[in-house]
RODO-2510 file (C-alpha; in nm, 4 decimals, decimal comma):
residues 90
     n   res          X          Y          Z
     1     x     0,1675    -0,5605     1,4668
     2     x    -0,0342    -0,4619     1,1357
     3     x    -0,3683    -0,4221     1,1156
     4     x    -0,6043    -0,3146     0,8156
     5     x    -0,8193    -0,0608     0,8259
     6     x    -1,0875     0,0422     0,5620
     7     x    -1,1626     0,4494     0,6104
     8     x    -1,5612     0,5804     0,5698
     9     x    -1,6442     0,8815     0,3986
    10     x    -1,2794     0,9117     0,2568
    11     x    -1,1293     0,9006    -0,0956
    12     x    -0,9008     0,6550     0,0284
    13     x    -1,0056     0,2903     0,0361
    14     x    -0,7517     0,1160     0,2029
    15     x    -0,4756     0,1749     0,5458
    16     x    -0,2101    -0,0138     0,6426
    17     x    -0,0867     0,0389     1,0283
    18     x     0,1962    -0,0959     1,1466
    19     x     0,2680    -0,0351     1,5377
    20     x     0,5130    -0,1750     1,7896
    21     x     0,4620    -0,0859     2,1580
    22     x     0,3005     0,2436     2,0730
    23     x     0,5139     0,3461     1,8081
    24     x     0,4262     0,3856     1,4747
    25     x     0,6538     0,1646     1,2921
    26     x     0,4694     0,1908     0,9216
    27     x     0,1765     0,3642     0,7381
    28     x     0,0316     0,2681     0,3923
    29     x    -0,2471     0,3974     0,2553
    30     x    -0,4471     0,3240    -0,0539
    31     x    -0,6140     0,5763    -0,2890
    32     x    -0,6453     0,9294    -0,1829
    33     x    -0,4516     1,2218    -0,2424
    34     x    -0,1084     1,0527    -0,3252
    35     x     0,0690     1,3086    -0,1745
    36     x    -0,0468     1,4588     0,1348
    37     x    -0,0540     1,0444     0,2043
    38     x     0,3337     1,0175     0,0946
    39     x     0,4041     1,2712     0,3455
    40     x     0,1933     1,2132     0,6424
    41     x     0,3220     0,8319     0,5565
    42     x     0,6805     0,9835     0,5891
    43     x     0,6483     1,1875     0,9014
    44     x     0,4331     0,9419     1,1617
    45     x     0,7189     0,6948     1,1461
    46     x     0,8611     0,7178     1,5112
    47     x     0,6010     0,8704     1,6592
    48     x     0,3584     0,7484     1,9450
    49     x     0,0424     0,6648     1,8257
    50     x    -0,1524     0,8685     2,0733
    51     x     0,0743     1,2028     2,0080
    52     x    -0,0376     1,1297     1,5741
    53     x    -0,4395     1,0338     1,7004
    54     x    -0,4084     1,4161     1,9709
    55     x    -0,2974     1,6361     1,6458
    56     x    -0,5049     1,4742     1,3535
    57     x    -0,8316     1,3526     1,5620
    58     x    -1,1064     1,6150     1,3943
    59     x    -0,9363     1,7267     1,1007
    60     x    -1,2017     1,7461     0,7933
    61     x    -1,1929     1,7601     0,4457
    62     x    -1,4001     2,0270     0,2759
    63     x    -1,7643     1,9899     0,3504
    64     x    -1,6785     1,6212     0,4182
    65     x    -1,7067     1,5340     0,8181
    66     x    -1,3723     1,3541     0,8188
    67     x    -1,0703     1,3634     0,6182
    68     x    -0,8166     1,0717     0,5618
    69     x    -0,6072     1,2186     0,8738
    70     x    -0,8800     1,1615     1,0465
    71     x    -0,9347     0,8457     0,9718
    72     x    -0,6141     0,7587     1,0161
    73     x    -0,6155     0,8351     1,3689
    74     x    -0,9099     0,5583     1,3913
    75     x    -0,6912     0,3279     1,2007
    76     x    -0,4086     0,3616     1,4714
    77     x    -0,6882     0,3929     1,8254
    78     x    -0,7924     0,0278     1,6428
    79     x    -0,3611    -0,0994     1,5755
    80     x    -0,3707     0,0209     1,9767
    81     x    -0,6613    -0,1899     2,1137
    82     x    -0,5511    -0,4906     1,8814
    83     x    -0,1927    -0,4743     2,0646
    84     x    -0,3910    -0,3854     2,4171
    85     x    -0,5813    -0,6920     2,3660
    86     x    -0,2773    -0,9159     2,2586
    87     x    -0,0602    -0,7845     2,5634
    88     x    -0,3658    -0,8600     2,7780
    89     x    -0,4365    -1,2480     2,6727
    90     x    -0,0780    -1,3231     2,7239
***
């Protein structure tokens, strides 16, 4: 399942999360720092989503109250609720 997620207070504008039972199947993220993205893109891959959400929940960016790891562990708490609800009405 993919869902779309637009980060706040980010340079990035734009995440794409792909997750399948848990996993983390695909990342893609829009704008931002091309590549600290290209590699945290690279190395989620495989990983449960709540393992990626426990180490990157927090992190922030400068003086900035979030960072695009952080809001990338919103992105994938929302990919898990979507598939929660989907599993649920089924």
């Amino acid at each position: 399942m993919t869902i779309q997620f637009k980060p706040k207070g980010v340079c990035s504008q734009l995440m794409n999360v792909t997750i399948q039972d848990g996993v983390i199947q695909d990342i893609q993220v829009l704008g931002g720092c091309s590549g600290n993205l290209q590699g945290i893109s690279k190395l989620l891959p495989g990983m449960k989503a709540e393992d990626a959400i426990a180490r990157m929940a927090g992190i922030k960016c400068g003086f900035k109250a979030t960072s695009c790891p952080d809001q990338l562990t919103k992105a994938l708490q929302a990919a898990l609720n979507e598939e929660e609800k989907r599993k649920n009405a089924e």
